[in-house]
N, C-alpha and C positions, 0 to 999 in steps of 0.2 A: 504493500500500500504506500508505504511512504517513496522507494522506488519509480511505482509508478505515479504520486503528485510531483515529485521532483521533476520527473521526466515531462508533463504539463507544465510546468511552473517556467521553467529552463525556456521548452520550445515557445511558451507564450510572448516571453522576454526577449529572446532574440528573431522573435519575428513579428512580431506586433509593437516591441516596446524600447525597440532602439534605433528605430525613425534612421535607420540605412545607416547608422554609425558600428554597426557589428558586420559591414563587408557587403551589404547590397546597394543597389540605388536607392537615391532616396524617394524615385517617383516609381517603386516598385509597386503593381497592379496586386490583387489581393489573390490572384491561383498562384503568382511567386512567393509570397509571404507563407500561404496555406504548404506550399510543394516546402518550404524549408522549415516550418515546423512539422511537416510530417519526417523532415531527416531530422531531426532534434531529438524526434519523440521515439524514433526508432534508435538513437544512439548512432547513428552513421555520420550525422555532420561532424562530432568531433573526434573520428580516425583521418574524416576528409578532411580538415583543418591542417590537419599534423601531418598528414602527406603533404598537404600544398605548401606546406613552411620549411619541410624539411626539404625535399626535392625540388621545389620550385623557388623556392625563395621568398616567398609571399611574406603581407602582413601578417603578425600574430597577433593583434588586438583580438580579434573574432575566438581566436583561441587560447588564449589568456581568459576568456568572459567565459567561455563554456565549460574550463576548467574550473572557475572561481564558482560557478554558480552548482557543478558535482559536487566539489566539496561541504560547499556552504549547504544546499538543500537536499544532499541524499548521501554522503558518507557518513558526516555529524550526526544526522539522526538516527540512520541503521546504527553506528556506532552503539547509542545509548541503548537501544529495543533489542539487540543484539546481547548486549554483556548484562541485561535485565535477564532476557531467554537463558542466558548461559549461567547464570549466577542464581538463579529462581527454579528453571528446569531442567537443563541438559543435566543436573546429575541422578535425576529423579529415576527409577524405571518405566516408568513410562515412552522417556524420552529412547528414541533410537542409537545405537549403538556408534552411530558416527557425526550425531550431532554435533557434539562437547568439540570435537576436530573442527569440521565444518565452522561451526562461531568462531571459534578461535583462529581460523583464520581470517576470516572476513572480518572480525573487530582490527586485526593486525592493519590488512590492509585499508579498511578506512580513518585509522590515523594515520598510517604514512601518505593517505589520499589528501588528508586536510592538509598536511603537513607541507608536500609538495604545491599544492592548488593556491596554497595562501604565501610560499614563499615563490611560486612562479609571479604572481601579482604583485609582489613587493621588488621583484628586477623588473618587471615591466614596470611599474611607476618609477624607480629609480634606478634607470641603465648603466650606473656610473658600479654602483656598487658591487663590492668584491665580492668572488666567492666565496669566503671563510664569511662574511656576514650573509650571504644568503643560506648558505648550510647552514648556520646558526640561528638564524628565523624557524628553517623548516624543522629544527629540532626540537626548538622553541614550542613550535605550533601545533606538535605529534604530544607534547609533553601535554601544554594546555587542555587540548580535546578529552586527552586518555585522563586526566585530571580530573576535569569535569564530569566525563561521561562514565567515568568510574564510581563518583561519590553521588551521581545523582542514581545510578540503577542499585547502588547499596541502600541509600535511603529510601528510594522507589520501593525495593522487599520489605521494608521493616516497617512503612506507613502504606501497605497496600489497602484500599485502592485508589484513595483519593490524595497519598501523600504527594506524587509527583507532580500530579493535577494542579496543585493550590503554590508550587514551587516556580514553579513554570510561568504560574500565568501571573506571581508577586513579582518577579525578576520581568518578564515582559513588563508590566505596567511602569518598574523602578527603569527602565529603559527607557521606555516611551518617557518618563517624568525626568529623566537628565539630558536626554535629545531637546522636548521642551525649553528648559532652564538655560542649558545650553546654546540655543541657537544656530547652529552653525551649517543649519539645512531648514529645510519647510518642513513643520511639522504633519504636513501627510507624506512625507516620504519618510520622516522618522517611526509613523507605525510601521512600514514597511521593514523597512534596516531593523528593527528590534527585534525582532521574528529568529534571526539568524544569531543575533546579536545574546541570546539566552543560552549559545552551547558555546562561541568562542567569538572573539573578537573579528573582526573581518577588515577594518581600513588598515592601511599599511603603516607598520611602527615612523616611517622618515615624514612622513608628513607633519605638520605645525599642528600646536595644541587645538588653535582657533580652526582649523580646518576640518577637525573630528568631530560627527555625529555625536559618538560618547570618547570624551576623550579617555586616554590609556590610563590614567591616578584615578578617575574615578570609577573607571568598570571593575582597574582591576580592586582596589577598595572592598567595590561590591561582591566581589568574585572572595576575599576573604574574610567577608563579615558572613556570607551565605554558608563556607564552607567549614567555620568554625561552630555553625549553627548544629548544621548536617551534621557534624562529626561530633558534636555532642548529644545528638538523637542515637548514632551509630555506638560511642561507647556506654550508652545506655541502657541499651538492649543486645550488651551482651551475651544477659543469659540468653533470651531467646536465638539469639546466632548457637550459641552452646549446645543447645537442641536439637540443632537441624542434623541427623546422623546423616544422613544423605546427602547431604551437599554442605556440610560444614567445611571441609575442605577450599571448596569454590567460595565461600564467603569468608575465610581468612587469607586465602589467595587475591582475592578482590580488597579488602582489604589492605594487602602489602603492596598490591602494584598502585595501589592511589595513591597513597603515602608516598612512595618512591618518586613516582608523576606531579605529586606536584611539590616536591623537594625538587627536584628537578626541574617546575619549570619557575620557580621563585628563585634558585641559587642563580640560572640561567641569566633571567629579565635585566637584573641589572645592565649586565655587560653587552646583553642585545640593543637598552637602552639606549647606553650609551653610546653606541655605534650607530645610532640611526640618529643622534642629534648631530653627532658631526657630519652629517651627509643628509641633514632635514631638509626639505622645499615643501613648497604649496602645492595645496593639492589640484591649482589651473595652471601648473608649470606646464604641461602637455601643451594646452590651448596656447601658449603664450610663445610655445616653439613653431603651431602651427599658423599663430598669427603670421611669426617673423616669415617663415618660410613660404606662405602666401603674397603677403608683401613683394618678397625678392620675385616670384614669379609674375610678378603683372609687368612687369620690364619684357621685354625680349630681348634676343640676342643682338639686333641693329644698333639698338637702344644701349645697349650694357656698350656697345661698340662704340657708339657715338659719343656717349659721355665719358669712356676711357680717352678716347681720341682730345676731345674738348680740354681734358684733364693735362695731359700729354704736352698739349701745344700750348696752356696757361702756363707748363712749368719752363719750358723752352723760351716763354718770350720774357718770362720772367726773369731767365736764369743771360741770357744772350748781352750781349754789350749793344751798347747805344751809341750812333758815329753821330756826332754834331752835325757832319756837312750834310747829312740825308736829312733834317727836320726840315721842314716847311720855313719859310722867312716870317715872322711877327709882321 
């Protein structure tokens, strides 16, 4: 289910809701729009992106977006309903004998999903940037997710069935209420952005404070007043974990990798931090390179020609000696 909303979600966006800035015209007829969200929705436009950039050379914007928007609305979430399944029932009898595998590896790979989706987005906003800081993002962002998506499916089991329910939708609202306060977009695009914005952070750490929907001190703030909370409901009901003979193991295992994850991504943050101040910009540097580079193009080549010329022969009459007897008589 969630899968397949992502997969609506994704093909809606890039074919209805990025007005030809994701790779088409922009006076694209609606059987063009319909024909590429039917490859969005089937999964095919983003192998076609990644042939066309790799072998051809093309733009990656189209493919940086389609990436950004897997991670963000369909690995993050399997993530959490996944390590729920696996921490809740794959130890059960019930469950099949190849389940507890099965999860465990699809929760693998959709932190290394987010990980990679969200540090592809952070070189594409900032192309200057090294690789030892973009590794460091994507390590960063594998940590955050498994973090999160670890402490919210433990507390998900111990406050079923309406614990996650009322988590969820307090953190969306504290999102929507710092977008608000915040300013630094329209608050109906900040209902939107919050949505995502409840399992990990999404804008790119180099960008300026004032240019973040939720800026990074107060999400993440909120990200450790939630998880002190959680993790006081969690060593609570120990005994009840203590009980569980059946899958006791899957919830002290769950357990140790959260702790780990998110020691791991606070020891981290600092030093991510601070590599992305010293290489901060706004978040309309893009437009303001496409401005220049529009500008230069409204010249032609005559033109580029004519005013090197002009340039040329200002410096020659400037630079040349002056004979008295050639002036004109007073």
């Amino acid at each position: 289910t969630i899968a397949l909303g992502a997969w609506v979600v994704s093909g809606l966006y890039v074919s209805f809701g990025s007005s030809g800035a994701s790779g088409g015209p922009h006076g694209e007829s609606i059987v063009e729009r319909l024909k590429r969200f039917t490859l969005n929705f089937t999964q095919i436009q983003i192998f076609t992106e990644a042939y066309r950039c790799i072998v051809n050379g093309g733009e990656t914007d189209y493919f940086h977006t389609l990436r950004l928007l897997e991670a963000l609305l369909e690995s993050a979430p399997n993530a959490l309903v996944q390590l729920y399944a696996l921490i809740n029932w794959a130890g059960t009898p019930e469950a099949p004998l190849a389940a507890m595998l099965v999860l465990r590896a699809s929760v693998i790979a959709s932190f290394v999903s987010v990980g990679l989706g969200l540090a592809m987005w952070e070189q594409k906003v900032q192309f200057r940037a090294s690789c030892g800081y973009i590794a460091g993002v994507a390590l960063l962002r594998a940590f955050e997710v498994a973090s999160r998506s670890l402490t919210l499916a433990l507390f998900a089991g111990l406050t079923h069935p309406y614990g996650i329910v009322w988590a969820l939708v307090v953190d969306y609202a504290v999102m929507v209420l710092i977008v608000a306060r915040h300013r630094s977009v329209h608050l109906t695009y900040g209902f939107f952005v919050a949505l995502p914005l409840v399992l990990v952070s999404l804008e790119p750490f180099v960008w300026r404070r004032q240019d973040h929907a939720v800026p990074k001190d107060a999400y993440y703030s909120v990200r450790v007043i939630e998880a002190l909370f959680m993790w006081a409901v969690i060593f609570h009901s120990q005994d009840f974990i203590d009980l569980q003979i059946e899958t006791y193991y899957l919830w002290i295992c769950g357990e140790a990798f959260a702790i780990i994850a998110t020691l791991g991504l606070y020891c981290l943050l600092p030093f991510v931090w601070c590599a992305a101040r010293r290489q901060e910009l706004s978040r309309d540097v893009d437009e303001w390179g496409e401005e220049e580079c529009k500008q230069e193009d409204d010249f032609s080549d005559s033109d580029r020609s004519f005013q090197s010329d002009n340039q040329d022969m200002g410096r020659l009459s400037a630079s040349a000696p002056v004979d008295s007897s050639q002036l004109p008589p007073e």
